[in-house]
N, CA, C and O of each residue as an XYZ file, in Angstrom:
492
protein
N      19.974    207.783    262.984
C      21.193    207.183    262.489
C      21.579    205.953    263.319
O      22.061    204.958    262.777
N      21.384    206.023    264.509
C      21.484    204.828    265.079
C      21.091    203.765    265.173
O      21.856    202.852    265.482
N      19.478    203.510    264.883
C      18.917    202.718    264.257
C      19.179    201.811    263.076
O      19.351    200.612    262.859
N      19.136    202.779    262.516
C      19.294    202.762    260.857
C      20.682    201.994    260.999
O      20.841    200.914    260.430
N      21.592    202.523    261.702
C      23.185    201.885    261.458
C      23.258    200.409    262.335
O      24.295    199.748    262.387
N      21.881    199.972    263.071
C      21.818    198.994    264.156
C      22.867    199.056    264.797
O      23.562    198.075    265.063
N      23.175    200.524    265.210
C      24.564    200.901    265.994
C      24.562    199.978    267.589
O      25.473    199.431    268.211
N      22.802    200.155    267.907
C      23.037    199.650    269.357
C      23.566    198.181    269.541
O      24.236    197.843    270.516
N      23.147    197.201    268.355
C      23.749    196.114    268.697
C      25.230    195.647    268.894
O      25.580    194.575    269.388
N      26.237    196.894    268.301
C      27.864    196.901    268.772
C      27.553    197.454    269.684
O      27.645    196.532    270.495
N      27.264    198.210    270.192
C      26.719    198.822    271.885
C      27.062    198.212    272.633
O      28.078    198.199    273.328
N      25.281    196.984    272.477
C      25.205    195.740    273.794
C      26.684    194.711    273.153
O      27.144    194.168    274.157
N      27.393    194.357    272.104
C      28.816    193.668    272.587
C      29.670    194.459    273.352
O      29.886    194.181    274.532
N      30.267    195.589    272.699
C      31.009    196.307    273.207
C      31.040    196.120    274.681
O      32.059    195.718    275.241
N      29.302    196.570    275.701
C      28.934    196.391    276.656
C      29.844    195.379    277.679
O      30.316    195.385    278.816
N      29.773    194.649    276.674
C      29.755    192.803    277.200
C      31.168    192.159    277.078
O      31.421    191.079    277.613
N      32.233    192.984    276.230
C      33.470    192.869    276.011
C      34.068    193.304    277.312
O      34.795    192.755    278.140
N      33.355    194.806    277.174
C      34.248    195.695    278.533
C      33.823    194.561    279.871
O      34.749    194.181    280.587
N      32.929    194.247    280.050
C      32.239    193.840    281.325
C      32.632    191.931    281.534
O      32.852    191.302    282.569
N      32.598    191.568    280.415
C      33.619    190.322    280.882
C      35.114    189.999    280.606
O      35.589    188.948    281.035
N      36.116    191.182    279.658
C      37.075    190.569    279.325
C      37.344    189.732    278.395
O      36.265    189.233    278.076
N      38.273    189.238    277.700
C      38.350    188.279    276.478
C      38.246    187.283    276.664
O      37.567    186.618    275.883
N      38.798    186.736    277.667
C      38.639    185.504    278.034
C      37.008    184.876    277.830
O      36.506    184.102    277.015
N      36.557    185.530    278.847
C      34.846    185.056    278.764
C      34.105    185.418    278.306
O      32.989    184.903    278.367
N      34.458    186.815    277.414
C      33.742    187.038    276.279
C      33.952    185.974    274.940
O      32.982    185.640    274.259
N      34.960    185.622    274.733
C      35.720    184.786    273.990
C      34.732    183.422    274.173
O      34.073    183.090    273.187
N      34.603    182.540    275.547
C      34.124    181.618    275.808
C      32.464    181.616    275.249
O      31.827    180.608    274.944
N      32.056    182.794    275.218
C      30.388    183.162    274.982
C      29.736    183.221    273.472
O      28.579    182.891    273.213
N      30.864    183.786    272.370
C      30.592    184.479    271.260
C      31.081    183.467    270.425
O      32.138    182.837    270.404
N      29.877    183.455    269.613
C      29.367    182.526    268.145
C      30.367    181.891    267.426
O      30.214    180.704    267.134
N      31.584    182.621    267.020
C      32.513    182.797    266.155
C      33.877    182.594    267.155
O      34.939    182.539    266.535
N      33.972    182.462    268.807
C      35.228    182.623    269.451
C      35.658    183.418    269.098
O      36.176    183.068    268.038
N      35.922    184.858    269.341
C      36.145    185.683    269.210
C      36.106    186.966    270.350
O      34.988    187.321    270.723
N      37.356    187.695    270.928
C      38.584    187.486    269.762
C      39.697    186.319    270.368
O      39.906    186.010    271.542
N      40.377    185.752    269.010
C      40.898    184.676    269.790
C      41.847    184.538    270.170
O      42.069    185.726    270.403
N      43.150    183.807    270.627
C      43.790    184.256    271.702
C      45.093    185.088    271.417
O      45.806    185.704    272.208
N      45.226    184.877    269.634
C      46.600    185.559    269.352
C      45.957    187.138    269.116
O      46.689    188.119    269.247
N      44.597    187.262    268.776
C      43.910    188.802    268.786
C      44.255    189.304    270.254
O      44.995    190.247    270.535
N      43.562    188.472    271.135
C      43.890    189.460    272.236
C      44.908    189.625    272.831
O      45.020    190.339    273.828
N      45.897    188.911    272.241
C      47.466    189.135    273.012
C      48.310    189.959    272.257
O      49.307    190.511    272.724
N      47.804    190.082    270.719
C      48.190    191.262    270.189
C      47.353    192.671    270.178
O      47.887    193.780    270.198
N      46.455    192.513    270.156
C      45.393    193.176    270.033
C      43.985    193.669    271.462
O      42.831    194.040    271.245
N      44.579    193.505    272.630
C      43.333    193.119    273.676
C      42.982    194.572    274.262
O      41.867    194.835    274.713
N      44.296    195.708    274.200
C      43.975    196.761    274.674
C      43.479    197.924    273.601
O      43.053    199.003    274.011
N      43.580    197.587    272.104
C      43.460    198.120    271.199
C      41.669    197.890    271.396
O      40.997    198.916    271.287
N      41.039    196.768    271.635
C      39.865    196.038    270.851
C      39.293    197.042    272.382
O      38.368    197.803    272.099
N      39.692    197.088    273.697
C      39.344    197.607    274.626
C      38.699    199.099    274.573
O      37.652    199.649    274.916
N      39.905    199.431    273.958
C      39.400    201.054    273.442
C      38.370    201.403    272.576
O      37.762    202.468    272.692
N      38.070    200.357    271.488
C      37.545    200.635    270.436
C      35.916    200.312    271.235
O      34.805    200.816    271.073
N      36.354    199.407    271.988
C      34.843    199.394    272.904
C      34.088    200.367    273.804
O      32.904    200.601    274.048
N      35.364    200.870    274.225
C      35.208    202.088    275.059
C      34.752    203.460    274.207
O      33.942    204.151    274.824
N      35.112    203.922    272.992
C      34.173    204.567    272.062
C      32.891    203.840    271.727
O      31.905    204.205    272.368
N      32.767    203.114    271.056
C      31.480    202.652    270.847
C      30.581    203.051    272.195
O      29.460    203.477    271.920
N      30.807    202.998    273.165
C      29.920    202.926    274.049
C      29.628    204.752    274.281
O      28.603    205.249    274.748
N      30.709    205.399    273.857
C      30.320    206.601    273.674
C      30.105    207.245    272.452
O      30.273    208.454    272.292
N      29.528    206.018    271.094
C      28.874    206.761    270.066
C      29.745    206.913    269.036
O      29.285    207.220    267.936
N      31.108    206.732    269.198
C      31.955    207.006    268.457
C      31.490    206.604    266.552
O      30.500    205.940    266.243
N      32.401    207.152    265.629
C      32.185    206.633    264.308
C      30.687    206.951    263.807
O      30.589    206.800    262.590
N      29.749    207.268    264.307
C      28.773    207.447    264.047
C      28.287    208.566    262.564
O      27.270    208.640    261.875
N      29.592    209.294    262.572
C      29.361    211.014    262.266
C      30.858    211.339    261.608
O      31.772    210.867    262.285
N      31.081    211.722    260.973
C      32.662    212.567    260.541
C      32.673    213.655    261.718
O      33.698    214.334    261.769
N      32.064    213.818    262.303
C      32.141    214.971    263.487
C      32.373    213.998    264.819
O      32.704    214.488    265.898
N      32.193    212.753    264.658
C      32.595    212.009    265.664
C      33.229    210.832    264.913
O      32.416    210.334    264.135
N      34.262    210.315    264.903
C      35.042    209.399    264.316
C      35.306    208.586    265.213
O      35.179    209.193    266.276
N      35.720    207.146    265.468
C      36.600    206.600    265.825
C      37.942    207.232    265.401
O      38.364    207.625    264.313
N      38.656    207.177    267.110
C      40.240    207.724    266.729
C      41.289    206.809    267.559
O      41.061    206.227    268.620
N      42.456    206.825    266.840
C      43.417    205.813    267.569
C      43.381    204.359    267.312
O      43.784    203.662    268.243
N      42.980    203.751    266.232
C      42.634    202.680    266.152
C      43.425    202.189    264.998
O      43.896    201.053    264.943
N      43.559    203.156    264.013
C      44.593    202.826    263.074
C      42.998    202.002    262.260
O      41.823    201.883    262.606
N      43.830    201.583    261.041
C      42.996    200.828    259.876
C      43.213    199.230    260.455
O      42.255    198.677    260.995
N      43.765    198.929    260.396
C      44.002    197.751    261.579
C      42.901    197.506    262.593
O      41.969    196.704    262.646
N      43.327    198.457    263.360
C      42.424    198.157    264.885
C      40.988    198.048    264.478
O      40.298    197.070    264.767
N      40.370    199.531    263.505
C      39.179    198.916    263.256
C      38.677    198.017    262.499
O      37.510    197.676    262.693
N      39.309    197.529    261.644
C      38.875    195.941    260.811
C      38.377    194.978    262.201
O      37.284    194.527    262.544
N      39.945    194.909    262.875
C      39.652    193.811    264.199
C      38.334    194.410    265.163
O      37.476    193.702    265.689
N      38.396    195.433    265.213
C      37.017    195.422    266.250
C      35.863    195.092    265.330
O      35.189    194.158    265.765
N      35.361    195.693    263.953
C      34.788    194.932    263.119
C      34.389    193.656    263.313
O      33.220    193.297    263.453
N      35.629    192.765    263.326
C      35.667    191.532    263.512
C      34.895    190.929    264.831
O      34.178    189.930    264.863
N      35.163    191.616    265.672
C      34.967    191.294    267.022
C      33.451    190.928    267.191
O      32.979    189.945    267.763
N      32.530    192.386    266.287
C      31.145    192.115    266.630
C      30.785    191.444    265.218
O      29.683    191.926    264.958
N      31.182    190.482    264.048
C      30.785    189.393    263.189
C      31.148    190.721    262.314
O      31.234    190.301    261.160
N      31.277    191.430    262.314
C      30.914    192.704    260.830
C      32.537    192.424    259.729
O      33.676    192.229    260.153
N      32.135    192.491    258.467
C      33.203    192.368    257.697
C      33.286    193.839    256.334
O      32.669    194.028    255.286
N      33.935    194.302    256.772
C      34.122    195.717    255.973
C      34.261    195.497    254.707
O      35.318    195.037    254.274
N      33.130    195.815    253.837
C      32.773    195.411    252.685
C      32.848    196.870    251.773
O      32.440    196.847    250.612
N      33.375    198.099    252.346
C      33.450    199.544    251.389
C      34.697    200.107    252.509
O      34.833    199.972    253.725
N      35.582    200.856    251.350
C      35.905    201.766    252.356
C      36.461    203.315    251.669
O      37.630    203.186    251.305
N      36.041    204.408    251.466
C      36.396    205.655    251.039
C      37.134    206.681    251.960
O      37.040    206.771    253.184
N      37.860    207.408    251.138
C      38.491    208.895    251.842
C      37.147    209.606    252.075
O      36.271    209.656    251.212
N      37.052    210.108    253.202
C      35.638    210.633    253.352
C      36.330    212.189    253.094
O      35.797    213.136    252.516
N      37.849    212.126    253.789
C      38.023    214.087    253.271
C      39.923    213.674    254.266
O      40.028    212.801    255.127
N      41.042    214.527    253.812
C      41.883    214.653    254.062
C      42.479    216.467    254.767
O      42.521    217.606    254.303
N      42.906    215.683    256.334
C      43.185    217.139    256.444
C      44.365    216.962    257.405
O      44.564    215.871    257.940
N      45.253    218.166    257.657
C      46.733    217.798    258.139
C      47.604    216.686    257.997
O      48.188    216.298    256.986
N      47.612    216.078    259.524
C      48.417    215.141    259.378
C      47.032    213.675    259.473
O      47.612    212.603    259.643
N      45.932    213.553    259.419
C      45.142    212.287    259.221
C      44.557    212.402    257.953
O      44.612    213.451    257.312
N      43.912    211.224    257.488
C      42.851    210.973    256.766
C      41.265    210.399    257.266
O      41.180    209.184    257.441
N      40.223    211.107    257.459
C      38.886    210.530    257.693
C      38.386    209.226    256.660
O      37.827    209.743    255.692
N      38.392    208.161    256.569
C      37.848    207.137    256.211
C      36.649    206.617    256.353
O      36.595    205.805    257.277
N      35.527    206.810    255.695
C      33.667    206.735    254.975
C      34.102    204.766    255.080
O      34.864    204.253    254.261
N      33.283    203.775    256.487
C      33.503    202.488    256.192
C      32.223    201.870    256.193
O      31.287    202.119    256.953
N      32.274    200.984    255.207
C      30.682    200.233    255.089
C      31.106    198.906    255.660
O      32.125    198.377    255.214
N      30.158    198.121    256.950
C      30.693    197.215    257.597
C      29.352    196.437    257.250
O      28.354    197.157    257.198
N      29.151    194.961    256.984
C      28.678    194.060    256.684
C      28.465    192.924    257.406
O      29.320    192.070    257.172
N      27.083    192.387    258.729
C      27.085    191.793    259.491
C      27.368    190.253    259.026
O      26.759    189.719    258.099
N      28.273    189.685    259.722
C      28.060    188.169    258.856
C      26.839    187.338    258.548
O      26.515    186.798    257.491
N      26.329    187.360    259.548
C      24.840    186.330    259.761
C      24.020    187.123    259.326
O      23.449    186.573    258.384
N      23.481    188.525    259.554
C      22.515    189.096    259.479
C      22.304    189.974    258.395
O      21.167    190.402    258.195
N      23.465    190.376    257.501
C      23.691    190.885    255.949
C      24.016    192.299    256.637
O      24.898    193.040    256.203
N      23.055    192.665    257.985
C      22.916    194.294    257.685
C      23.954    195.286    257.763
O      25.015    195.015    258.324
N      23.739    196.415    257.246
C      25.116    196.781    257.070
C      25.154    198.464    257.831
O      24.107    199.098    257.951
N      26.105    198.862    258.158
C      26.432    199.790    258.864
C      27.116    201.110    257.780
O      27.470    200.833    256.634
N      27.185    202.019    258.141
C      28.436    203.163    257.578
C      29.147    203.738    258.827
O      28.622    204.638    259.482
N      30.096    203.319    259.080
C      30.974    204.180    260.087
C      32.678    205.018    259.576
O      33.419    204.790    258.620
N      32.754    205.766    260.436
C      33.720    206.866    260.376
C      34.978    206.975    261.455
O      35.011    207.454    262.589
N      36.210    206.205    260.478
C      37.308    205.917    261.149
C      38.142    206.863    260.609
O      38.288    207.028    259.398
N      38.954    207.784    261.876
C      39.972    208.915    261.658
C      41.456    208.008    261.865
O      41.906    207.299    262.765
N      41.918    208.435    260.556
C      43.375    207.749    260.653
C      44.767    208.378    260.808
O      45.490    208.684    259.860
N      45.103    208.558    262.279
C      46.640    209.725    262.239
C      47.791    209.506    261.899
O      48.229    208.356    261.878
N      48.574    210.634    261.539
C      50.047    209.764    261.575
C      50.258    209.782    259.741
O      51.372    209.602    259.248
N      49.392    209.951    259.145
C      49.702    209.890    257.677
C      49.984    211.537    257.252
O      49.308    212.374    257.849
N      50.970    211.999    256.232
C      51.476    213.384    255.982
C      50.084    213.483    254.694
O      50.048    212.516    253.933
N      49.452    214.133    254.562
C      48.731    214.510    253.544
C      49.011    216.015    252.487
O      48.253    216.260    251.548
């Protein structure tokens, strides 16, 4: 699945987010990104979402991205070129909804399926 999802290449950004910061990650990446009103709204949100990735997160409905809101993950999306091109109820339970997301590399077409848990909604 990891392969297949070219999961490792959000990996090595993620990597490279945590390890330089926005600023000089910002200065490095294709697209400037993220840019400066992202990370001043957005810098500890995009932080976290890096900090899962690096532990696999979204990979699985048994492993989701969590805390990110529908929001946060579009923008981390964003972060590594990917543009969320599907998005389904993968299954509803308590108070979240699991969300089935098909992410779409800009340059490179390829496309991902990841699994964003969304809290805070009454179902």
């Amino acid at each position: 699945m990891i392969v297949e999802n070219f999961y490792d290449y959000i990996r090595t950004k993620a990597s490279l987010f945590l390890k330089l910061g926005c600023e000089r990650y910002r200065r490095d990446d294709a697209f400037g990104r993220p840019d400066e009103q992202m990370e001043r709204e957005y810098g500890a949100l995009l932080e976290e979402g890096c900090r899962q990735v690096m532990e696999y997160a979204g990979l699985s409905p048994e492993a989701p991205f969590t805390g990110l809101g529908i929001e946060g993950f579009y923008l981390l999306m964003e972060l590594f070129h990917y543009q969320v091109i599907g998005q389904r109820i993968h299954s509803m339970t308590g108070n979240y909804i699991l969300d089935e997301m098909v992410a779409r590399h800009r340059i490179t077409n390829m496309s991902m399926k990841l699994y964003n848990q969304v809290s805070g909604i009454k179902v």
